[in-house]
C-alpha positions in Angstrom: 34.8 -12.8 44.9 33.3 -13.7 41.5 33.2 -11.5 38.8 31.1 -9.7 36.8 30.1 -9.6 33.5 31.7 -6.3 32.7 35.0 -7.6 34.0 34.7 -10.9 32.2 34.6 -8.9 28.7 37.3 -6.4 29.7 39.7 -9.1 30.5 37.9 -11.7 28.6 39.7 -13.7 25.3 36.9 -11.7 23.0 38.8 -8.4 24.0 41.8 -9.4 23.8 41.8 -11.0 20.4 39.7 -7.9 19.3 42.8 -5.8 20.3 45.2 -8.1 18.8 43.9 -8.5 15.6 43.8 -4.8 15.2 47.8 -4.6 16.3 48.6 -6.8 14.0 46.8 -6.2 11.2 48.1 -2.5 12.2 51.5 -3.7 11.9 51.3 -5.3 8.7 50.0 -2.2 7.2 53.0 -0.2 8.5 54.8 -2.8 6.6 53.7 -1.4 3.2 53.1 2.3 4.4 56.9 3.0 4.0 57.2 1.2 0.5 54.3 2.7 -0.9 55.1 6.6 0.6 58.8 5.8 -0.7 57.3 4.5 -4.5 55.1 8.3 -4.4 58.4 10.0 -3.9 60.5 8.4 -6.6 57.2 8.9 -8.9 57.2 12.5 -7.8 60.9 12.8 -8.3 60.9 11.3 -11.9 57.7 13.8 -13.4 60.5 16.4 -12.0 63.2 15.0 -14.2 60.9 14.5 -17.3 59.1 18.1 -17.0 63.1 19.5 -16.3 64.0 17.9 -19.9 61.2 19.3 -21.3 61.9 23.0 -20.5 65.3 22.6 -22.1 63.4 21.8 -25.2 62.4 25.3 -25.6 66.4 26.5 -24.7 67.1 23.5 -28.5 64.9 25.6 -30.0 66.9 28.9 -29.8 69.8 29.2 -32.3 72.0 30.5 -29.3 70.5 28.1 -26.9 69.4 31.2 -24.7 66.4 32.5 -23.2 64.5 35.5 -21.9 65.0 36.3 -18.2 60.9 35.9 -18.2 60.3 32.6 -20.1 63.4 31.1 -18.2 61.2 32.0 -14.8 58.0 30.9 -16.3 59.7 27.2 -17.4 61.6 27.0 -14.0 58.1 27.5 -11.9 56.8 25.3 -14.4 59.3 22.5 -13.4 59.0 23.7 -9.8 62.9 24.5 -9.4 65.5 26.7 -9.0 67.9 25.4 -12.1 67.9 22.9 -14.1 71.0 21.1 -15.9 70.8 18.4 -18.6 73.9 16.9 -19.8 73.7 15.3 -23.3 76.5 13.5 -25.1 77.7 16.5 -27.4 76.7 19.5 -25.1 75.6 20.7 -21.8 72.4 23.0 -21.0 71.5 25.1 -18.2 68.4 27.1 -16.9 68.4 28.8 -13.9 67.8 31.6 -11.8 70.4 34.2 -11.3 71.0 33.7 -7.7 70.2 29.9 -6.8 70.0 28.5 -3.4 72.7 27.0 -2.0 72.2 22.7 -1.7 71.8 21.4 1.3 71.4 17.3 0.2 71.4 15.6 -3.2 69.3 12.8 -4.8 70.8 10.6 -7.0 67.9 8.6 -8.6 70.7 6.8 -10.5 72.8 4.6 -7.7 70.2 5.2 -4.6 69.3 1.0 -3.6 65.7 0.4 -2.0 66.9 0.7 1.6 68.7 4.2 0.8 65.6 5.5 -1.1 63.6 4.4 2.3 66.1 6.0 4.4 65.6 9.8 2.7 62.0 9.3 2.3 61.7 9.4 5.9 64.1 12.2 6.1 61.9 14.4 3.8 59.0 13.5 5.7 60.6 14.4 9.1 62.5 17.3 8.5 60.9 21.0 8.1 60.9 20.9 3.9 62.9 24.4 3.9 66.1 22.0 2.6 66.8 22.3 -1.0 67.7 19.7 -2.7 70.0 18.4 -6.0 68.4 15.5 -7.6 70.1 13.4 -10.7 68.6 11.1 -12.7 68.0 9.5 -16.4 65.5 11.5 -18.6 62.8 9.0 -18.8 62.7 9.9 -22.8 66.4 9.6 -23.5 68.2 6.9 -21.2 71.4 9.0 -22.7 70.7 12.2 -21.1 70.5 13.0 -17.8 68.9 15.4 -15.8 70.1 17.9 -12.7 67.3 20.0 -11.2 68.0 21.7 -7.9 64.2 22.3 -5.8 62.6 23.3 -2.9 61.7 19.8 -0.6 58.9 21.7 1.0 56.4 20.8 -2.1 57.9 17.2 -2.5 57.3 16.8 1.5 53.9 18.1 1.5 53.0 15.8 -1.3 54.4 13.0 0.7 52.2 13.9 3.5 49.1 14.2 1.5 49.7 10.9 0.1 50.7 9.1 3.2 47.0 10.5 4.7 45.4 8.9 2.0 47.3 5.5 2.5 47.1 5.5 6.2 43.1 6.0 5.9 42.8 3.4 3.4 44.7 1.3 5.5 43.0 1.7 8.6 39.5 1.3 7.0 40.8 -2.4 5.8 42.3 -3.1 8.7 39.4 -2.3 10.7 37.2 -4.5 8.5 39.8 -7.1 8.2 40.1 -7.1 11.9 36.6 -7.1 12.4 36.0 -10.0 10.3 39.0 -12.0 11.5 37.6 -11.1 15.0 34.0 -12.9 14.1 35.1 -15.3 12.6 37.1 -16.3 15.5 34.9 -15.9 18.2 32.5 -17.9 16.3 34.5 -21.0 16.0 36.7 -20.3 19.0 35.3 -18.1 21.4 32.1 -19.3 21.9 32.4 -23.0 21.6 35.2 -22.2 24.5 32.5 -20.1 26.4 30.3 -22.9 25.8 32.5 -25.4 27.7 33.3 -23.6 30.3 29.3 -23.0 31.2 29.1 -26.6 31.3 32.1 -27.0 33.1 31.1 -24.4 35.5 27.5 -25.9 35.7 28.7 -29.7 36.0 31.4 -28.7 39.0 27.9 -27.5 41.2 25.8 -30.0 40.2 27.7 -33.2 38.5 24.8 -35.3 39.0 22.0 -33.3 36.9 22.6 -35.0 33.2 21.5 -31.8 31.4 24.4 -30.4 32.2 26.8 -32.7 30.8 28.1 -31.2 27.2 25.9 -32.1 24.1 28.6 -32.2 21.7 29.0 -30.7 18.0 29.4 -32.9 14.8 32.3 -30.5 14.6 35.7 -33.0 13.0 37.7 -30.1 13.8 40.2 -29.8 17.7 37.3 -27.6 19.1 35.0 -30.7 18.0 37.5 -33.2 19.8 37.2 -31.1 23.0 33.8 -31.5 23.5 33.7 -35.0 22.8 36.3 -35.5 25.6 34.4 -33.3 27.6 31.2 -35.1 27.2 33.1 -38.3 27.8 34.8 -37.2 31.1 32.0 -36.0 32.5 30.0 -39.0 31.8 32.7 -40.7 33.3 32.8 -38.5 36.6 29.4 -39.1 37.0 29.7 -43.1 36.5 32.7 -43.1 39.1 30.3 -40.8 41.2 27.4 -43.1 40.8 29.9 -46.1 41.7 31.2 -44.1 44.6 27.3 -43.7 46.0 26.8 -47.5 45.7 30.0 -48.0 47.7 28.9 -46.0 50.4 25.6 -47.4 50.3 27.8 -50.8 50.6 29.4 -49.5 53.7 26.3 -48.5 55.9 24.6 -51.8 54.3 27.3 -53.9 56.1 27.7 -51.7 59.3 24.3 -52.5 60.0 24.2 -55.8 59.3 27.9 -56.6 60.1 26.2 -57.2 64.0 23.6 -59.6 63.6 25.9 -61.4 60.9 29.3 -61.6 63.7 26.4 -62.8 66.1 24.7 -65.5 63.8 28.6 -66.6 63.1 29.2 -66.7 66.7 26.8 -69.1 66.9 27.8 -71.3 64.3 31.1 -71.4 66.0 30.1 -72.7 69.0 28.0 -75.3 67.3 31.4 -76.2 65.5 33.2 -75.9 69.0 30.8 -78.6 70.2 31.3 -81.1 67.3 34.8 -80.8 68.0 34.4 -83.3 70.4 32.7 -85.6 68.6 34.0 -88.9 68.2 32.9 -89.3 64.7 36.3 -89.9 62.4 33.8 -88.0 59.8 32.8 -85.2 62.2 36.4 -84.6 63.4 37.4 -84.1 59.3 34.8 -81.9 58.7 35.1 -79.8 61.4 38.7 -78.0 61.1 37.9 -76.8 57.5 33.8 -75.9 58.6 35.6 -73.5 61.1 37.8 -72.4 58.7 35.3 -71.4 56.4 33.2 -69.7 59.8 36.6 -67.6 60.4 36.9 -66.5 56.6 33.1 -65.8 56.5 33.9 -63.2 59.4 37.2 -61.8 57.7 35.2 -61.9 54.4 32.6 -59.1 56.2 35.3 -57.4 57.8 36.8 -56.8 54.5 34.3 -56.1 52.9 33.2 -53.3 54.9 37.3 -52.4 55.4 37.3 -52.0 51.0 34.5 -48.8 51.5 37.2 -47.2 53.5 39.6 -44.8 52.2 42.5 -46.5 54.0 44.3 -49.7 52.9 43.4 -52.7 54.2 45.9 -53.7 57.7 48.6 -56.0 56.7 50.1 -58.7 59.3 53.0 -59.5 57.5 55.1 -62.9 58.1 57.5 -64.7 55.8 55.9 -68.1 55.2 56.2 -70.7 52.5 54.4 -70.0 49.8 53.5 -74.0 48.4 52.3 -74.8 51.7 49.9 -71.8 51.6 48.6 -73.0 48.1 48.3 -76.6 49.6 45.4 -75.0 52.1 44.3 -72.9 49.3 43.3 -76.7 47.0 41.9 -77.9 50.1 39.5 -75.0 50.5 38.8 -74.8 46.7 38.5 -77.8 45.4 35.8 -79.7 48.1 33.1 -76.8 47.2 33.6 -77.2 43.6 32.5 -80.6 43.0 32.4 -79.9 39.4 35.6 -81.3 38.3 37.7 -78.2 38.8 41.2 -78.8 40.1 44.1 -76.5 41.7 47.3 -77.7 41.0 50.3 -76.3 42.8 53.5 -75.8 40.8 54.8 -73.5 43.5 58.4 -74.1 44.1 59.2 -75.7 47.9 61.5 -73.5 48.4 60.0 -70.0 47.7 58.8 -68.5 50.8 57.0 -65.1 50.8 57.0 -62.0 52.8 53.2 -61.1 52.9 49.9 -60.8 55.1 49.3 -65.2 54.9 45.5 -64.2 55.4 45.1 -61.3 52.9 47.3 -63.2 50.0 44.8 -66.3 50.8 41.5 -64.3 50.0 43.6 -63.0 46.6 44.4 -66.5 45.6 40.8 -67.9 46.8 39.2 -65.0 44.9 41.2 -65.8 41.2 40.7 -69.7 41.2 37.0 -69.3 42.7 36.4 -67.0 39.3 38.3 -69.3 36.9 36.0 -72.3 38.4 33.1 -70.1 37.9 33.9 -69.2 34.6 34.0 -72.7 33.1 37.7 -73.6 33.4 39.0 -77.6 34.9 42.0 -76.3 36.0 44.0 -73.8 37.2 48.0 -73.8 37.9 49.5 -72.0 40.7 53.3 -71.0 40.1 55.7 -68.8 41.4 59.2 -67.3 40.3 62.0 -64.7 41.7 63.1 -62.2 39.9 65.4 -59.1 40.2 62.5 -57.0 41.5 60.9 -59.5 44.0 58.4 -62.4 43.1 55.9 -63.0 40.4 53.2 -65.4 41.1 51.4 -66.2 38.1 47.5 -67.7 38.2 46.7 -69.3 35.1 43.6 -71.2 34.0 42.0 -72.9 30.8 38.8 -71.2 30.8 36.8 -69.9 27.8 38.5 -66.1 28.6 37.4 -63.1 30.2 34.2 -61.3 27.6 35.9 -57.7 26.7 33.9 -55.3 28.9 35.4 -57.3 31.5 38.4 -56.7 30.5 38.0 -53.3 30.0 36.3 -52.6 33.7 38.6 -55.3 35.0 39.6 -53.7 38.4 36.6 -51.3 38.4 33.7 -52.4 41.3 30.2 -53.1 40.5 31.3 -53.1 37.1 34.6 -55.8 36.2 32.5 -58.7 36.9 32.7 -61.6 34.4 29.5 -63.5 35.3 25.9 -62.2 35.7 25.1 -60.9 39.2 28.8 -60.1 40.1 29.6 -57.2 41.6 32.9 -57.3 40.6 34.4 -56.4 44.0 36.3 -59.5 43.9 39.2 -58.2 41.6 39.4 -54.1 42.8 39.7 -56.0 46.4 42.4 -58.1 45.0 44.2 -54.9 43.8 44.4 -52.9 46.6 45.5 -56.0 48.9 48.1 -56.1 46.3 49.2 -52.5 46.3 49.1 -52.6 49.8 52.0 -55.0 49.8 53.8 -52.7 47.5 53.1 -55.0 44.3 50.5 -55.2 42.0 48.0 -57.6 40.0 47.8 -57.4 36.5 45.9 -59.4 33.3 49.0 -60.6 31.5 46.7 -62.9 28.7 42.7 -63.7 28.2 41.9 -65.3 25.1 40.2 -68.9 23.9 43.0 -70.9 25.6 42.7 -69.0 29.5 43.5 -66.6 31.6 46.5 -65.7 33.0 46.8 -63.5 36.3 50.1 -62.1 37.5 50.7 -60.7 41.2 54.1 -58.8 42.0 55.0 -58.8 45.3 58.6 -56.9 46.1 61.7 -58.0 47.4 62.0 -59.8 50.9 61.6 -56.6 53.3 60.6 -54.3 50.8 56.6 -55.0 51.1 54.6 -51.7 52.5 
């Protein structure tokens, strides 16, 4: 079942990050709620020690140091407390009520550390504010004297409160805009380009041949930029290996059809051979074994050909064999067509023999020295070597070199072809004759000075 639009933004990346921008920036205004509530309470605390010095002012200006009973009440509402107690260095002076509260915690401003000042901010703001509380600390306008004043929290936690509104409103409009605008920004150089993608994505997988709806990539020099540009790229590829995979097919019922009439002209031309046979003719009778052989390869030529546009590996008929005397047959067979100078020559050990398919490693050999004689070279050396993973046969030439985008497309039909007209089936044949043996074929070297071909073939026994 696909899904709809409504689900794709519920569940989308766009909601998500909207929600997780706002928990974070969230978070990170929690982070300062508690510092800045905790500085409003230490602020609040202090203008209660500065106004508590200043009432005693009016107690210095007595010449007993004593009050009335009214202007003692009217400086303690004043400070907002119950008594107040400042210690100088010669004497000591008290205001108060005549029945204070008893005191249920006490502040002192003077040793309280950071955390500990966080820790009774919260407990003022979660308790009921009936405590009343003792708080020490310096007089702000004489570092000598300090201060006692005994309160009601109620007023200190309402203040808290108030203040704490105002920060957590604050902080939730910029963190709102702050998420907002983190949010855009985001989905504009995340988001969409992503959604952007996966349309053509979506659109290539149900229609990979329509070009227009291969990726047109940004001039973005950014990881979003390099995404599309390896999008683009890999669909253009999918759609080359597509177009390659179409021609292959179109290979395969090109042959079928004409792989009758083509057994039935080569039928003839083997009876026709079959007839010279008994010719007298010392010419005729040397001519004849190698024009059948070429009759028979013709056939196995088709055969394979029409065997490469199946999935399946080619059928191996494996037999250990010599491998110089299979080179031997392969000179014969290469160097009468030439007749341009172009020579095999065999450096193949006598006593290397091979565990292969004689047939299928013949067309891999005929294939590398027919393309090393077609691409200009005068010789090419056959040799072979054990070593402790099997045996390496190595094919080199002295040609002019392979041009790059052969090189590049090397194994790749219809397009590793090193001559104009090829259809570079040659070599990706080659390869999966190879593989099939359980080895390999690799370019080893290609420059000015040849080309140099290396097949792997495993250990005796060990072939596929």
């Amino acid at each position: 079942m696909s899904e709809t639009r409504d689900d794709r933004i519920a569940g989308g990346l766009s909601a998500r990050l909207l929600v997780l921008t706002v928990i974070f920036v969230m978070a990170s205004v929690l982070l300062v709620f508690l510092p800045s509530v905790t500085r409003e309470r230490t602020s609040y605390l202090d203008d209660r020690i500065d106004a508590a010095h200043l009432a005693i002012f009016a107690l210095e200006a007595t010449p007993d140091n004593m009050v009335s009973k009214e202007l003692s009440d009217m400086l303690l509402a004043h400070v907002g407390a119950h008594a107040i107690v400042v210690r100088m260095a010669d004497r000591t002076l008290i205001l108060a009520q005549d029945m204070p509260p008893s005191v249920t915690t006490t502040y002192d401003l003077r040793t309280e550390s950071p955390p500990q000042m966080m820790g009774d901010t919260m407990a003022t703001l979660f308790h009921s504010g009936k405590r009343v509380v003792r708080v020490l600390g310096v007089s702000p306008k004489d570092r000598n004297v300090t201060v006692e004043v005994v309160l009601d929290e109620g007023p200190l936690r309402r203040q808290l409160l108030r203040f704490g509104a105002r920060v957590f409103a604050v902080s939730l409009v910029i963190s709102l805009i702050t998420a907002a605008l983190v949010y855009l920004t985001l989905r504009w150089l995340l988001v969409a380009p992503l959604r952007r993608m996966t349309a053509s994505m979506m659109a290539f997988r149900d229609n990979p041949e329509d070009e227009s709806h291969v990726i047109r990539p940004s001039q973005r020099r950014d990881e979003v930029g390099l995404a599309e540009r390896e999008l683009a790229t890999m669909q253009a590829t999918v759609r080359q290996s597509l177009r390659q995979k179409e021609h292959l097919a179109a290979l395969g019922t090109a042959v079928s059809k004409i792989n009758h009439d083509l057994r039935g002209i080569l039928s003839t031309a083997r009876l026709t051979s079959d007839s010279l046979a008994g010719s007298t003719s010392p010419e005729v009778k040397r001519v004849v074994p190698a024009l059948l052989a070429a009759i028979d390869r013709a056939v196995a030529l088709c055969t394979g050909t029409l065997t490469y546009t199946r999935e399946s590996a080619p059928p191996l008929h494996c037999s250990r064999f010599p491998l110089a005397a299979l080179t031997d047959e392969l000179i014969g067979v290469v160097d009468r067509p030439a007749g341009n100078g172009f020579s095999v020559v065999n450096e193949v050990p006598t006593g290397v023999t091979v565990y292969a398919d004689r047939d299928q490693l013949l067309r891999v050999l005929e294939n590398l020295t027919r393309n090393a004689s077609e691409s200009g070279a005068h010789r090419c050396a056959i040799g072979a070597a054990r070593n402790g993973s099997g045996l390496r046969i190595a094919i080199s030439d002295d040609g002019p070199g392979l041009p790059p985008k052969a090189r590049m497309h090397l194994f790749t039909p219809f397009s590793g072809s090193a001559r104009p007209g090829g259809t570079g089936l040659g070599l990706a044949i080659a390869r999966e004759i190879m593989r099939a043996h359980g080895g390999d074929i690799a370019l080893e070297r290609s420059d000015a000075s040849g080309t140099v071909f290396a097949l792997t073939l495993p250990a005796d026994g060990d072939a596929a």
